[in-house]
C-alpha positions in Angstrom: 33.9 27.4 -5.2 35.3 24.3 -3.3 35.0 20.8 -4.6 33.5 18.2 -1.9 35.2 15.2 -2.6 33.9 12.8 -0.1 32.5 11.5 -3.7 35.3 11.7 -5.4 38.0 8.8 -5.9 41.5 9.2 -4.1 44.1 10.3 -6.8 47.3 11.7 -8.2 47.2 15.0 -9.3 45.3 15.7 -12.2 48.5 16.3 -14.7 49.8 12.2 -13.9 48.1 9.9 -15.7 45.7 7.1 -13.6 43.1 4.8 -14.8 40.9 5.2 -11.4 37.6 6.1 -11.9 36.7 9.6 -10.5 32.9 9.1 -9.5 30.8 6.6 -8.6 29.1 6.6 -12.1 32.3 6.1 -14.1 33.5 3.0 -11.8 30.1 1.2 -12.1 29.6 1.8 -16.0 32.9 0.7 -16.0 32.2 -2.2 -13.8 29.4 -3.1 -16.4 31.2 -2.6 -19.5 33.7 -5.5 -17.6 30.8 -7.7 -16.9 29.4 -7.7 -19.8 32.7 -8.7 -21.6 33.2 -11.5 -19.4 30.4 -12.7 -19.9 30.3 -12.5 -23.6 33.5 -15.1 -23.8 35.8 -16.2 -26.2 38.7 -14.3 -24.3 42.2 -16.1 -23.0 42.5 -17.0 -19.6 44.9 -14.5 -19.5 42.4 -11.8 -20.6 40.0 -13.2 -18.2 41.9 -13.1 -15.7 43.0 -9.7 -15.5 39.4 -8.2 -16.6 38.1 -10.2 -13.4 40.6 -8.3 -11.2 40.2 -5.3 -12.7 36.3 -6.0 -11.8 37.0 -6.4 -8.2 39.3 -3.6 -8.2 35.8 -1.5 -9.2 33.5 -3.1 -7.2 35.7 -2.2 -3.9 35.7 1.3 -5.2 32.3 1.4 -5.7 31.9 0.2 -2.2 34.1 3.0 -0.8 31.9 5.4 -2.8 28.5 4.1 -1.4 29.8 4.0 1.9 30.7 7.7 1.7 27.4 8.3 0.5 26.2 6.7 3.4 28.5 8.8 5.8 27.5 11.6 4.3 23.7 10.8 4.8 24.0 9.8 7.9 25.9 13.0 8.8 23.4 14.9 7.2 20.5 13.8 9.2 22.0 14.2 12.5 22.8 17.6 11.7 19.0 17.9 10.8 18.0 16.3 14.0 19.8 18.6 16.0 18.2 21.9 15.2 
């Protein structure tokens, strides 16, 4: 059985150790979780600072993700057209 990974994050093999999400659903629960601390405050700038980038740094993956998606889709639906 082969794995499609057109959803999958880019990644080291899976005996390193990497904080990158692997799906779509773990980056924007993730993404969230970051959110939602931020937003609850009392943290140093320092803290702030790094959970902001670390929020970006999910929200460009989820982007890649969705645009995959959307690749794939599109993909899909010319294939369909064609037959």
């Amino acid at each position: 059985m082969s794995i499609d990974r057109s959803t999958t994050a880019p990644g080291p093999a899976a005996d390193e150790q990497d904080d990158t999400p692997r799906s779509y659903e773990d980056a924007r629960d993730e993404l969230a979780a970051v959110v939602a601390k931020l937003e609850t405050g009392g943290l140093s700038l320092d803290e702030s600072l790094t959970l902001w980038e670390r929020g970006e740094a999910l929200a460009a993956l989820c982007g890649t993700f969705l645009d995959g998606a959307r690749e794939r889709v599109e993909a899909a639906l010319r294939t369909a057209e064609q037959q």
